[in-house]
Structures are given as structure tokens and as C-alpha cells.
LUMGUKOL-800361 format. One line per field, with one value per residue (C-alpha): residue number from 0; x, y, z. Coordinates in Angstrom, 2 decimals. Each point is the difference from the previous one (the first is absolute). Example, Ala and Ser with C-alpha at 12.3 -4.5 7.8 and 13.67 -1.06 7.14 Angstrom:
BEGIN
pos (0/1);
px (12.30/1.37);
py (-4.50/3.44);
pz (7.80/-0.66);
end
This chain:
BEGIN
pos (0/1/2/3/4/5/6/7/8/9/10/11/12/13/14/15/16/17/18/19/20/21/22/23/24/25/26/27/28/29/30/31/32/33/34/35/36/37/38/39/40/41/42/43/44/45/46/47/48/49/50/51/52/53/54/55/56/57/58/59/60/61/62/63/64/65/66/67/68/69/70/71/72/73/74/75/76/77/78/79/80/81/82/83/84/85/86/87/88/89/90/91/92/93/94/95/96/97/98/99/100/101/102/103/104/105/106/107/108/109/110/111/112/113/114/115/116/117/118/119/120/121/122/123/124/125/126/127/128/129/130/131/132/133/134/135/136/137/138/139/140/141/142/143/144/145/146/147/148/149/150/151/152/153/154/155/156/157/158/159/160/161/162/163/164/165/166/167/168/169/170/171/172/173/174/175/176/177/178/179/180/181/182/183/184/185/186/187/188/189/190/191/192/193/194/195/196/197/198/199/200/201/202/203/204/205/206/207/208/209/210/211/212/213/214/215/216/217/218/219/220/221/222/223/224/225/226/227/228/229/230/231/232/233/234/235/236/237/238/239/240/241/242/243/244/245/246/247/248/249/250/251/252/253/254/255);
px (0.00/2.62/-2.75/1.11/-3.05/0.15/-1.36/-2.51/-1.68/-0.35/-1.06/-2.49/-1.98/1.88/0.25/3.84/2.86/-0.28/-3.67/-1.53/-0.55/3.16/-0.15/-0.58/-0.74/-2.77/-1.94/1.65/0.89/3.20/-0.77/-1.44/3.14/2.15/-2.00/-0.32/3.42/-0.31/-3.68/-1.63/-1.36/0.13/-3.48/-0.19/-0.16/-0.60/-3.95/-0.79/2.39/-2.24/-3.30/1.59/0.90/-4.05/-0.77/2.59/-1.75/-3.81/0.27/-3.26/-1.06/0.96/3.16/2.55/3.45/1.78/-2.82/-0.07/3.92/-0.27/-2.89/2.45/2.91/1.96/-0.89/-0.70/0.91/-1.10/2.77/0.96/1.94/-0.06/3.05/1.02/-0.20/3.60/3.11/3.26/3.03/2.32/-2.18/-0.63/3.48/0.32/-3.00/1.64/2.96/-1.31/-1.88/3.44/1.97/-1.84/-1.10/4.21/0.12/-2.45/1.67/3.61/-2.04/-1.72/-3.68/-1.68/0.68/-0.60/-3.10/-0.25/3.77/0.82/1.15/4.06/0.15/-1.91/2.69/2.63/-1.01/-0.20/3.28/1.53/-1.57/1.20/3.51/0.05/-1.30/2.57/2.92/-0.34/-2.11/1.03/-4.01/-0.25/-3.35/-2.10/-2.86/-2.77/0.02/0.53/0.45/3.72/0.39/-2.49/1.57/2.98/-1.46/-2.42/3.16/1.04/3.31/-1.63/-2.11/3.14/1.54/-2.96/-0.22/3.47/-2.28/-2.19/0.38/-2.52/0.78/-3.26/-0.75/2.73/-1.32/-3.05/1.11/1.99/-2.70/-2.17/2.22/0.40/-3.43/-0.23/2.81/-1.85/-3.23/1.95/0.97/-3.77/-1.34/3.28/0.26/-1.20/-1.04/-0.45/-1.23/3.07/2.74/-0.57/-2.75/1.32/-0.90/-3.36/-1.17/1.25/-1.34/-3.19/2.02/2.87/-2.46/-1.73/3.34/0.71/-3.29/0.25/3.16/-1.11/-3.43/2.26/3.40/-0.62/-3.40/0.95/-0.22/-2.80/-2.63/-2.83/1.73/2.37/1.44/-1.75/2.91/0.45/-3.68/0.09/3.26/-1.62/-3.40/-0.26/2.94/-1.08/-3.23/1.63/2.01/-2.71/-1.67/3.03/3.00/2.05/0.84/3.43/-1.10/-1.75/2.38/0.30/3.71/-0.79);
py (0.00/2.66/2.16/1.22/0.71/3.49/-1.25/-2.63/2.38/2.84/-2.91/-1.64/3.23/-0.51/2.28/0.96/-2.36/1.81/-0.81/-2.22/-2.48/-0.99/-3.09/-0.37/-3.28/-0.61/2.27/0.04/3.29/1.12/-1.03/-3.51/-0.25/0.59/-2.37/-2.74/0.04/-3.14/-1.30/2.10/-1.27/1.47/1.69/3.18/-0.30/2.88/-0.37/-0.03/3.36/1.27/-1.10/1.63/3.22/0.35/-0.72/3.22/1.88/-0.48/-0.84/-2.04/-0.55/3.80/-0.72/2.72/0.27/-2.36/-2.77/0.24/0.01/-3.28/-1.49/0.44/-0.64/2.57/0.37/3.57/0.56/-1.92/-2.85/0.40/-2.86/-3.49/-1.15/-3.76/-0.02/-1.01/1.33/1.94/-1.59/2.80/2.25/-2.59/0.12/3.54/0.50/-2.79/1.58/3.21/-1.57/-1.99/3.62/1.59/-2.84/0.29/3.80/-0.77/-2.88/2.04/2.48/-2.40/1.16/-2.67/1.47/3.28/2.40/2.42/0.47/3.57/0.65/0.56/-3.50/-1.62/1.71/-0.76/-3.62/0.63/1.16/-2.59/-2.64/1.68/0.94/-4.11/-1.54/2.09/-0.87/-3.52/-0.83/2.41/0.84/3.64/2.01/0.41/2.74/-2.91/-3.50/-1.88/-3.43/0.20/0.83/-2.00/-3.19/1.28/0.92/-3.16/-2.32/-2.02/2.04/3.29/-0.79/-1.22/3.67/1.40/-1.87/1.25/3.01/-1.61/0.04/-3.10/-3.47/-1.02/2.87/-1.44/-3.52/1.13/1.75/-2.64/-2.21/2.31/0.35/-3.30/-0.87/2.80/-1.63/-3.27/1.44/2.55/-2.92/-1.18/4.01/-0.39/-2.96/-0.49/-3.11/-0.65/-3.59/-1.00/2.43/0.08/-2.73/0.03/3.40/0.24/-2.93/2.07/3.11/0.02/-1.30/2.51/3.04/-1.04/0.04/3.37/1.30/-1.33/2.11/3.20/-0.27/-0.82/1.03/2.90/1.00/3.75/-0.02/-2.13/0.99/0.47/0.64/-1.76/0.67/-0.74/-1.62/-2.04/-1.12/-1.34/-1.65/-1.92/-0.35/-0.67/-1.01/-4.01/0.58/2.07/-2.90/-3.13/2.06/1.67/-2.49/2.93/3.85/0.44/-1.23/3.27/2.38/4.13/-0.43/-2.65);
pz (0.00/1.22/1.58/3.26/2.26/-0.67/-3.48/0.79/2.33/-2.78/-2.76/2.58/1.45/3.61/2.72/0.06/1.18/3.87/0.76/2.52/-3.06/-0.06/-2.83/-3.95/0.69/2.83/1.90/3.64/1.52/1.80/3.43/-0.89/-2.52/3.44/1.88/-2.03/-2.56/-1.75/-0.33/-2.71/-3.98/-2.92/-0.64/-2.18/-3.63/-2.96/0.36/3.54/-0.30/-2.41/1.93/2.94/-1.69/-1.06/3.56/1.21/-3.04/0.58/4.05/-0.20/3.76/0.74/2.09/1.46/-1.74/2.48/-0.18/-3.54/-0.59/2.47/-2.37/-2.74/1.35/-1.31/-3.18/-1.57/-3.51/-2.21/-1.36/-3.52/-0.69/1.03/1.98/1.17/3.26/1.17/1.93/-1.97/0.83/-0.13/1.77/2.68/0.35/0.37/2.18/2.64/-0.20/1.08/3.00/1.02/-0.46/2.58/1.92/0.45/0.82/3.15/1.28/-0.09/1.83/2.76/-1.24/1.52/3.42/-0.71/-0.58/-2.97/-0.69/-1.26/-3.80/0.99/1.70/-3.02/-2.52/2.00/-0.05/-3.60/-0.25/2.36/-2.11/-3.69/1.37/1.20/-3.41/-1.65/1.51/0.38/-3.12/-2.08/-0.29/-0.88/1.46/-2.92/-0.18/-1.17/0.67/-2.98/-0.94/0.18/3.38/0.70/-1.00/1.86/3.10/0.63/0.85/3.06/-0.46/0.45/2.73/1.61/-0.30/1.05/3.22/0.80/0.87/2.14/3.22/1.41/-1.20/0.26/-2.61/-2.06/-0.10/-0.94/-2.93/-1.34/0.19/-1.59/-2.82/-0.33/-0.04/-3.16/-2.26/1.04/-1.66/-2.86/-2.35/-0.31/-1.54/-2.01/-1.57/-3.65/0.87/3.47/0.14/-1.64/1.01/3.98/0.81/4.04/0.11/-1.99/2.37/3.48/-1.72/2.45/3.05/-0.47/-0.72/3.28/2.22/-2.01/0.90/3.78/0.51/-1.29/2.02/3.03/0.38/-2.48/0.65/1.02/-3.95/-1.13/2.96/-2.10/-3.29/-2.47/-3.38/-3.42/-1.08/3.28/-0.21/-3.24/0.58/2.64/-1.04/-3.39/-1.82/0.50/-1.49/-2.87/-1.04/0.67/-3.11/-2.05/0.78/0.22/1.23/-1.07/-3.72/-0.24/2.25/-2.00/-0.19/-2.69);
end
């Protein structure tokens, strides 16, 4: 496909990639998406978006904005083009990335033990964390995320460097596991053929997502109280489902 989310959203009539309905691909809002990470289906499709979009347009039992947007589920343009309802690879990639990047910058800076930290510790932490990757990587900051530094950053050698900076080794643990969980998962989204190319990991796709999802809404739940990323729920939710049908992710991944 090589449509980011950005995309899909515009295409399908969504609500932009920040609202409460956080997923292209079923109909579960941010908070139940942080609740429940792994158990969701597959359910929107091209026509129930376009059902749903003369729903938002005519409002036919007279509901207020916020019932209505709920009836809908987000939906309020009306979609344009059919998209297949799947995950981009490379944007998976960069959207995890992101997440693991800061998910870094808070555990340098101790978050979970701290309320409402002010902007100069979080940019130090930033800094700390840049200044770290740099040096012992050779990973220089980059303005954007991209799928470069991406690949670079979601190793067991950088988390490694990054724990140097962590002062807990309970905190460490738990991000090596957590990484190692992800590079567990990666190869399955990746893989042109999946079935063939990493069968281990396709079948402890759903048991690996689970552990992943039991450590963020535990050790790391100072992050994912109530919210998690689009990226991350995807990752977790729907990526068996997506290649039950397809047999693949990767095949289709933008970079080609």
C-alpha cells in the first residue's frame, strides 16, 4: 500500500490521526486501546465508512455532536477512495521507533517516580539521551524520525547504551526485555513472506505481543494509563489478523 495513516485517514473520511478513534482498522477508542492492547478484529471496511459518513451528515435520531461522533465512530468526511485495510511496514517502524525514543528519554529521567516533570529536565533527558546515541552508536539526532534511524535505534545494542543512563536495574531489565520482545515481533510486519521466512515468530506473534503489552500496562504504565500509540496498537492488535488474510505486510511495505 505505502499509505501512512496520515493517508488512509484523509482517503477514508477519518477524524485525524490524534483523535480518540485511534484505529483504521476497528472501532476501539484510545482508552479501551490502552486497556485491552492485543484483543481487537479487524472491522471497518470502505462501505460501513460511507454508511457512517451519511449517519454524521443527516444525524437521524437527533443526537449531540459527541453522541453522534460516538455513533460514527469517527468518521466525518466523507471517504473518497477505497483503501485495504492493513498496516505500513515502514511507517510501523517509524511510529515504534518514536514511542521507544521517548519511552528512553523518561526512563533516563526516572519519570515513573515523578509528577509533571518541567520542560528543562525533559530536554535535558533529551540531550543526555542524543549526546549518548551519538557517541557510542554513532546515531546522529535527526529532526524527524525516519526509517533509517529507526532501524538503527530499535537494537539490543542501543538499548544497551541507553541503559548506561539508567540508573535502576530493574528499569534496565525491563527495557531490554521490551526490546527484545519488539525484534521478536519486527521480523513478522517485515517479512515478504512470513510463513516461510520466520515461522517461530509468526506462531509466538500473539504470545510475544501479549508479554509486550503486559510490560507497558505494568512496569511502564506512567505512559500507557489510559492512552497508547496508533502505531503501538496496531502492532499489537492487528498485525495477526492482517496476515491470516494477506500472508504478508512487508510484501507491500512504501519503501518498495
Amino acid at each position: 500500500t505505502g499509505y501512512d495513516e496520515k493517508m488512509v485517514r484523509e482517503m477514508e473520511g477519518l477524524e485525524a490521526s490524534g483523535s480518540t478513534h485511534i484505529c483504521t482498522l476497528c472501532d476501539s477508542s484510545r482508552s479501551e486501546a490502552s486497556q485491552n492492547m492485543v484483543l481487537h478484529s479487524i472491522t471497518r471496511s470502505h462501505e460501513e465508512n460511507l454508511e457512517r459518513y451519511e449517519i454524521w451528515r443527516t444525524n437521524p435520531f437527533s443526537e449531540s455532536a459527541e453522541e453522534l461522533r460516538d455513533r460514527v465512530k469517527g468518521v466525518s468526511a466523507k471517504p473518497f477512495l477505497e483503501t485495504h485495510p492493513t498496516l505500513d511496514a515502514l511507517h510501523c517502524d517509524i511510529g515504534n521507533a518514536t514511542e521507544f525514543y521517548k519511552i528512553f528519554q523518561d526512563e533516563i529521567g526516572e519519570v515513573y517516580k515523578k509528577v509533571n516533570p518541567s520542560r528543562e529536565e525533559r530536554r535535558s533527558w533529551r540531550a543526555a539521551l542524543d549526546k549518548q546515541l551519538r557517541k557510542k552508536v554513532k546515531l546522529k539526532p535527526v529532526m524527524r524520525m525516519n526509517g533509517n534511524y529507526a532501524r538503527r535505534l530499535m537494537t539490543m545494542e542501543a538499548v544497551e547504551v541507553v541503559c548506561e543512563l539508567v540508573p535502576s536495574e530493574e528499569r534496565r531489565e525491563a527495557l531490554r526485555e521490551l526490546m527484545r520482545l519488539y525484534l521478536q515481533m519486527k521480523p513478522v510486519w517485515r517479512a515478504t513472506f512470513p510463513a516461510k521466512e520466520c515461522p517461530d515468530q509468526l506462531c509466538r506473534y500473539s504470545f510475544n505481543s501479549q508479554s509486550f503489552a503486559d510490560l507497558l500496562s505494568s512496569t511502564f504504565k506512567y505512559r500507557y494509563n489510559g492512552k497508547i500509540t496508533n502505531y503501538l496498537h496496531k502492532t499489537l492488535a492487528h498485525v495477526p489478523e492482517i496476515i491470516e488474510r494477506d500472508g504478508s505486510i512487508g510484501a507491500w511495505a512504501s519503501e518498495g
